[in-house]
C-alpha positions as CSV (number, residue, x, y, z in Angstrom):
1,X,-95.9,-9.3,-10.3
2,X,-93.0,-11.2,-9.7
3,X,-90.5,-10.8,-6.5
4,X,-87.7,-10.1,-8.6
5,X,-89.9,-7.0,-10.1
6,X,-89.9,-5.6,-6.3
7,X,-86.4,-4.7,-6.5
8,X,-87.0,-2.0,-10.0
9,X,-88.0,1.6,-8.5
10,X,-91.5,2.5,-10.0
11,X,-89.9,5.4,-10.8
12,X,-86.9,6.4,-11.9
13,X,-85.7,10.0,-10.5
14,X,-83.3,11.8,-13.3
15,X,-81.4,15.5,-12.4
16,X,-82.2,17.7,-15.7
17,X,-79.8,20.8,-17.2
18,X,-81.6,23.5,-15.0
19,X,-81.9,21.4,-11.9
20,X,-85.3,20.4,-12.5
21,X,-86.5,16.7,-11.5
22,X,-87.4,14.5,-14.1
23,X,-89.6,11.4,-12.8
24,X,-90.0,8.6,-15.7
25,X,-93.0,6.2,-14.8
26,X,-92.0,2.5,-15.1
27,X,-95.4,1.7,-12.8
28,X,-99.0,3.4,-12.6
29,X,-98.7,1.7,-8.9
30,X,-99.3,5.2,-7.7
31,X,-98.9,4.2,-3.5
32,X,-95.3,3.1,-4.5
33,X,-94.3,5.8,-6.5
34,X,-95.9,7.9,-4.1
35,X,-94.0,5.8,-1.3
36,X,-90.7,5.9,-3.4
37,X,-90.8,9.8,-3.7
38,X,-91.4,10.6,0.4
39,X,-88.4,8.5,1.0
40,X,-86.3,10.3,-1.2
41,X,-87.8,13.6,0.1
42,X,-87.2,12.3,3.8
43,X,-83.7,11.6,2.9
44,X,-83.1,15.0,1.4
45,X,-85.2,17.4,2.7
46,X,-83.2,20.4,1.4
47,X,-83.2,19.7,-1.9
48,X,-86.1,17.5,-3.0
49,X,-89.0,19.1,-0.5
50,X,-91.4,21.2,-2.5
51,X,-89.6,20.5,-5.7
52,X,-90.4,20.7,-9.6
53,X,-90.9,17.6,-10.7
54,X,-91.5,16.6,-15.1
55,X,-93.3,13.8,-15.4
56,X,-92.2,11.3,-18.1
57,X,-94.8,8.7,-18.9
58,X,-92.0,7.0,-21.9
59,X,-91.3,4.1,-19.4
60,X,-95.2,2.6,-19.5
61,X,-96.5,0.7,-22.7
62,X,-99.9,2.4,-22.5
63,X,-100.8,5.9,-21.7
64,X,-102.8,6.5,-18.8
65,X,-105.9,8.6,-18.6
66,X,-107.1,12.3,-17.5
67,X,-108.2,10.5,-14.3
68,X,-105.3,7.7,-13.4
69,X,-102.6,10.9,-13.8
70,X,-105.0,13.2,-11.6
71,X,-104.8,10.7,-8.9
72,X,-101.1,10.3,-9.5
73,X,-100.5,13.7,-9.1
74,X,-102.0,14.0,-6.1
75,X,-100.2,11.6,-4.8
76,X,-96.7,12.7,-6.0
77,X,-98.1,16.1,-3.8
78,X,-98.9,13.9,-0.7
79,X,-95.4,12.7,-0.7
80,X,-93.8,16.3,-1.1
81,X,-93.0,17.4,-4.6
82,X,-94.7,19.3,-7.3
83,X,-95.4,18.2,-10.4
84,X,-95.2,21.0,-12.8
85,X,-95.3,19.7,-16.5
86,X,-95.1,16.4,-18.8
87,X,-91.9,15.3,-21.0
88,X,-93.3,15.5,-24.4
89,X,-93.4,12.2,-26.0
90,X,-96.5,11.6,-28.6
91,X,-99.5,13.2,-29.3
92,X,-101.3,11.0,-26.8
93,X,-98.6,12.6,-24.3
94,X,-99.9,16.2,-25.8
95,X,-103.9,15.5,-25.3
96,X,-102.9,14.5,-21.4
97,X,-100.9,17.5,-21.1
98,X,-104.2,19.6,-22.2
99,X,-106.8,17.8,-20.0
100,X,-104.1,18.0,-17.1
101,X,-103.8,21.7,-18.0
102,X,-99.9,21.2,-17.8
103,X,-97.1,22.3,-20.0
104,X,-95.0,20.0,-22.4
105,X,-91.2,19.7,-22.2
106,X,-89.3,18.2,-24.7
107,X,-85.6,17.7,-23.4
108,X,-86.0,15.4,-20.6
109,X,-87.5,12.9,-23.2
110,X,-84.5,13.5,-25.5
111,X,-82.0,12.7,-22.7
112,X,-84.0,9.0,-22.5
113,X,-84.3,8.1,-26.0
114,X,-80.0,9.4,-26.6
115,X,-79.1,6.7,-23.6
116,X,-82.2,4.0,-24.6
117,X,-80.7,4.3,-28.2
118,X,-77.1,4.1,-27.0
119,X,-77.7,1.0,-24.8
120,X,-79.5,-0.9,-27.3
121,X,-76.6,-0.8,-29.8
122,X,-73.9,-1.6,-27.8
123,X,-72.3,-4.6,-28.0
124,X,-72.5,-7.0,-24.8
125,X,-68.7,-6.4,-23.3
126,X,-67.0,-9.5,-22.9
127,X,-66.3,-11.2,-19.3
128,X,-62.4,-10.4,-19.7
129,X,-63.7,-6.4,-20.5
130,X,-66.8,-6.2,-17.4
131,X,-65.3,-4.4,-14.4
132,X,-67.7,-5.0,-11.4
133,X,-65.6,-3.3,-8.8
134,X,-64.7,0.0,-11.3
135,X,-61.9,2.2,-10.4
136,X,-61.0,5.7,-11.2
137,X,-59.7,6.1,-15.0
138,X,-58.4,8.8,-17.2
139,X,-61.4,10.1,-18.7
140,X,-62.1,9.1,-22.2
141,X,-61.9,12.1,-24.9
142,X,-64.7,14.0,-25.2
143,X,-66.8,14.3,-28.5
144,X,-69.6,16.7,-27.2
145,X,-67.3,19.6,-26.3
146,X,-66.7,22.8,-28.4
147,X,-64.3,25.1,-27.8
148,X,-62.3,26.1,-24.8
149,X,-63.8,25.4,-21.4
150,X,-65.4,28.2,-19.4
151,X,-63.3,29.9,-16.6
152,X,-65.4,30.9,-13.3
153,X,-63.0,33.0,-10.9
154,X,-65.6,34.6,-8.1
155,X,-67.1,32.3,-5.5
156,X,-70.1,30.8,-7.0
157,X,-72.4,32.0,-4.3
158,X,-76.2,30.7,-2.6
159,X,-78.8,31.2,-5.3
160,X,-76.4,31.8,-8.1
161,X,-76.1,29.3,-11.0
162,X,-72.8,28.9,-13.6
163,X,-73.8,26.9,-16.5
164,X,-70.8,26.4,-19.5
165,X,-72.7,25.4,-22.7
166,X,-70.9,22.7,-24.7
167,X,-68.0,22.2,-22.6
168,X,-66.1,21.6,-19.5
169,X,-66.4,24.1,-16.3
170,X,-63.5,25.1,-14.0
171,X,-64.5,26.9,-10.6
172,X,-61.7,28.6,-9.3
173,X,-62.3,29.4,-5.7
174,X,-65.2,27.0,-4.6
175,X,-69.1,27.0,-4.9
176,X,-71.3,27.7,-2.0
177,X,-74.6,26.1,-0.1
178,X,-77.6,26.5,-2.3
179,X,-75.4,27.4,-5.1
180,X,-75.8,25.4,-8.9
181,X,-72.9,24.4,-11.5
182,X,-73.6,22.9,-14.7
183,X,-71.7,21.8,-17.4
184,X,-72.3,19.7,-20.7
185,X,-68.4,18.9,-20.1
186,X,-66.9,17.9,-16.6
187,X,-66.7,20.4,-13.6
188,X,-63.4,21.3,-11.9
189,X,-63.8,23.1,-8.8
190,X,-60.4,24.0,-6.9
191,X,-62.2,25.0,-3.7
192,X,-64.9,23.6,-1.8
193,X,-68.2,22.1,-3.4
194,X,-70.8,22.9,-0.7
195,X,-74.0,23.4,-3.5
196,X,-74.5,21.1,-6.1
197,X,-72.8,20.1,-9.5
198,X,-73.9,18.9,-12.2
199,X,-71.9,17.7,-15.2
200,X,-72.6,15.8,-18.5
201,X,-76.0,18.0,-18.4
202,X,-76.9,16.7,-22.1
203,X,-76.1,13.3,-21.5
204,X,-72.6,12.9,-21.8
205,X,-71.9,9.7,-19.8
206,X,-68.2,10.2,-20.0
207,X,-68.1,14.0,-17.9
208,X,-66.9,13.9,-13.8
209,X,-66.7,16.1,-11.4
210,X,-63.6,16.9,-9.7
211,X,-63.0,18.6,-6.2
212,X,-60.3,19.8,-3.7
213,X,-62.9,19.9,-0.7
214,X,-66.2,17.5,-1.0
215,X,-69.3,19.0,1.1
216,X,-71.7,18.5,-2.1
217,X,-76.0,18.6,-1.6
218,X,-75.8,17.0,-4.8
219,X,-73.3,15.5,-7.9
220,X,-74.7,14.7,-11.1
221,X,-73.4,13.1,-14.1
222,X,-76.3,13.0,-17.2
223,X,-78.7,13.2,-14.7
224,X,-78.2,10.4,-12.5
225,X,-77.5,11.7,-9.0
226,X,-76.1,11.1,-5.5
227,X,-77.3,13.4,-2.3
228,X,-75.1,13.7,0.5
229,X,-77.4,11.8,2.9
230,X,-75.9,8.5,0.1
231,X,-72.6,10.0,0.3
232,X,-69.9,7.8,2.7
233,X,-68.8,10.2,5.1
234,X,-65.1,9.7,5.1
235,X,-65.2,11.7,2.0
236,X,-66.3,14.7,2.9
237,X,-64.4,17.1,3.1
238,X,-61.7,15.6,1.1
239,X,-60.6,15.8,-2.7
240,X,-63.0,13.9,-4.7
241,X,-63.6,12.6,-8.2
242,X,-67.6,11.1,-9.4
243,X,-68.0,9.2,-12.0
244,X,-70.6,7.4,-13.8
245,X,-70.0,3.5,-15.1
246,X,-72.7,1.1,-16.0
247,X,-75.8,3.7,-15.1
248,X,-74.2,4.0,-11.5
249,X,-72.4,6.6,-9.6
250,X,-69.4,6.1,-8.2
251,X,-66.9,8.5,-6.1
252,X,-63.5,8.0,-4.9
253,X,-60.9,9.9,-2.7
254,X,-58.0,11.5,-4.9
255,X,-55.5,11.7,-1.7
256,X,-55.6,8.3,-1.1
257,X,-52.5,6.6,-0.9
């Protein structure tokens, strides 16, 4: 392996709709995706500790055996999650599924092959149009939204999950520690965002999330994610606006001057 490979996660960690992890295998190295996954529990111990993880094996030109996804298993439980099921992918996916004696779920695989598909037939931007440093923009319109957006007035409160199907979500009074929003759309929350957000949940790229008071455990935008260990201190507690550009999420302060 080259040293340039060393910098490309063995894994790559993706939020899904109903807050469920899903872990696409780019390398049957199983000590570093092990490795990779107790750092990210160690930085987030709240919210990745014990938790349901999909497996995805779509990132790997070969399938692995019964035996080589037994031992990767285990070792995925060493580091501190649980792996509960596969993303469905091919039949080959469906015959590991049975000898693993694991469910098959087909979403998380849909989410993939949407952006793989979406990134392959875009055009290369020209220099003039490539924005390394990105600042915050207007959104662009929508095209996966139906409908009006879904109103939430009550305190979303711990345990309690709001999720508006097929369009944006507006919290009116804030959302609590150990509390879930999700929304296909963006998320507007005019109150504190102490639980975690999730917007784009299908894979719309273009959603954000915007806040009057940023304390979030998590923000998502089509299921990449940022915990607040990652988060730069000087904005908590502030109103904030994420964002995702080029795979990447980005947040900025709207009361700066």
């Amino acid at each position: 392996m080259s040293a340039a490979l060393d910098y490309e996660p063995a894994g790559e960690l993706k939020i899904g709709q109903v807050g469920i992890a899903n872990l696409r295998i780019r390398s049957l190295d199983v000590e570093r995706l092990a490795s990779e996954m107790k750092d990210r529990v160690q930085r987030a111990p709240n919210l990745f500790s014990r938790a349901a993880v999909v497996l995805d094996f779509g990132g790997l030109s070969q399938m692995p055996d019964a035996a080589t996804a037994r031992t990767l298993i285990d070792g995925l439980r060493g580091a501190g999650v649980l792996p509960v099921a596969l993303a469905y992918g091919t039949t080959e996916t469906e015959r590991l599924a049975e000898a693993l004696q694991l469910p098959l779920l087909a979403k998380f695989r849909a989410q993939y092959e949407r952006a793989d598909a979406a990134a392959t037939s875009a055009p290369e931007p020209s220099p003039a149009a490539r924005t390394p440093d990105p600042t915050p923009a207007p959104a662009p319109p929508r095209d996966d939204a139906h409908g009006p957006g879904l109103l939430h007035l009550p305190l979303v409160r711990s345990g309690q999950q709001v999720y508006a199907d097929n369009r944006d979500l507006t919290i009116l009074t804030g959302v609590g520690a150990g509390a879930e929003v999700i929304s296909d759309g963006s998320v507007h929350i005019y109150g504190p965002l102490r639980g975690r957000a999730l917007a784009g949940a299908k894979g719309n790229e273009h959603a954000r999330i915007f806040c009057r008071e940023f304390h979030a455990e998590l923000v998502a935008i089509a299921g990449h994610y940022r915990v607040l260990e990652d988060i730069p201190a000087e904005l908590r507690g502030r109103p904030v606006q994420v964002w995702l550009h080029e795979g990447q999420i980005h947040l900025a302060a709207m009361d700066a001057a």
